[in-house]
MIKOLVO-620829 format. One record per residue (C-alpha): residue in one letter; x, y, z. Coordinates in steps of 0.05 Angstrom, whole numbers, padded with zeros to 5 digits, always signed. Layout:
MIKOLVO-620829
aXYZ...
This chain:
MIKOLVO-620829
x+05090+00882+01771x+05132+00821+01781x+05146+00791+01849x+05228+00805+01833x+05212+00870+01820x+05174+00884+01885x+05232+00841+01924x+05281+00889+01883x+05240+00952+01910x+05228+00931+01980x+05316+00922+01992x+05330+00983+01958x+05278+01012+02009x+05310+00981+02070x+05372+00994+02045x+05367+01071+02040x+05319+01077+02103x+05372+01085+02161x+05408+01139+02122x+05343+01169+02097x+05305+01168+02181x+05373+01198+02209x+05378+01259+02178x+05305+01284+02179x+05302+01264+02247x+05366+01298+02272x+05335+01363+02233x+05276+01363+02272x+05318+01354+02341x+05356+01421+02308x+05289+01453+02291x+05264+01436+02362x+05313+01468+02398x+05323+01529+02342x+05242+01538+02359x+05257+01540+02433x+05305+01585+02436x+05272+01640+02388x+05207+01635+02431x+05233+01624+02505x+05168+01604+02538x+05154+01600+02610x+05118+01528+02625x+05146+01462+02611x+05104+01432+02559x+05123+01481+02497x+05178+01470+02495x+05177+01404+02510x+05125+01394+02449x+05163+01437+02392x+05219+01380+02407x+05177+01322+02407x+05126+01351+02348x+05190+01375+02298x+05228+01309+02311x+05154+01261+02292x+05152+01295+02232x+05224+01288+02213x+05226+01207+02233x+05153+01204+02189x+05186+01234+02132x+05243+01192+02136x+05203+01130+02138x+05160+01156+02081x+05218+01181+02035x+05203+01147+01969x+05134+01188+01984x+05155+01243+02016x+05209+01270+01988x+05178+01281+01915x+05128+01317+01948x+05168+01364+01982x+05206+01384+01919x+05145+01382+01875x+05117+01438+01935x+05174+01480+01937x+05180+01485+01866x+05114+01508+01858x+05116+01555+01916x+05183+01581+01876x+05135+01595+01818x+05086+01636+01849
């Protein structure tokens, strides 16, 4: 692979990455909270994790979405066919 072709690559990358990070990670924040309030719990750090835990993984797959995102389809498609 060329070096233009990597340079090419890497700004398309940077370019989608704030959209792509946003919107995973404001899905986790939802998923957070939607955790919380299905399973009220009495002690602080439950809840306190489901927030923190579901909004990592939406800000890793949003970083890894060139990655990530095939994966997820190809994984949801398959589960579809069993």
């Amino acid at each position: 692979m060329s070096f233009l072709r990597f340079q090419k690559y890497r700004e398309l990358y940077f370019t989608m990455l704030p959209l792509m990070t946003v919107y995973p990670t404001l899905i986790g924040v939802d998923v957070g909270f939607t955790v919380n309030k299905l399973n009220p719990s009495d002690n602080f750090i439950n809840p306190y994790s489901n927030i923190i835990g579901y909004t990592s993984i939406g800000i890793i797959t949003g970083l890894t979405y060139p990655v990530s995102y095939p994966l997820f389809a190809s994984y949801v498609l398959y589960k579809n066919i069993k």
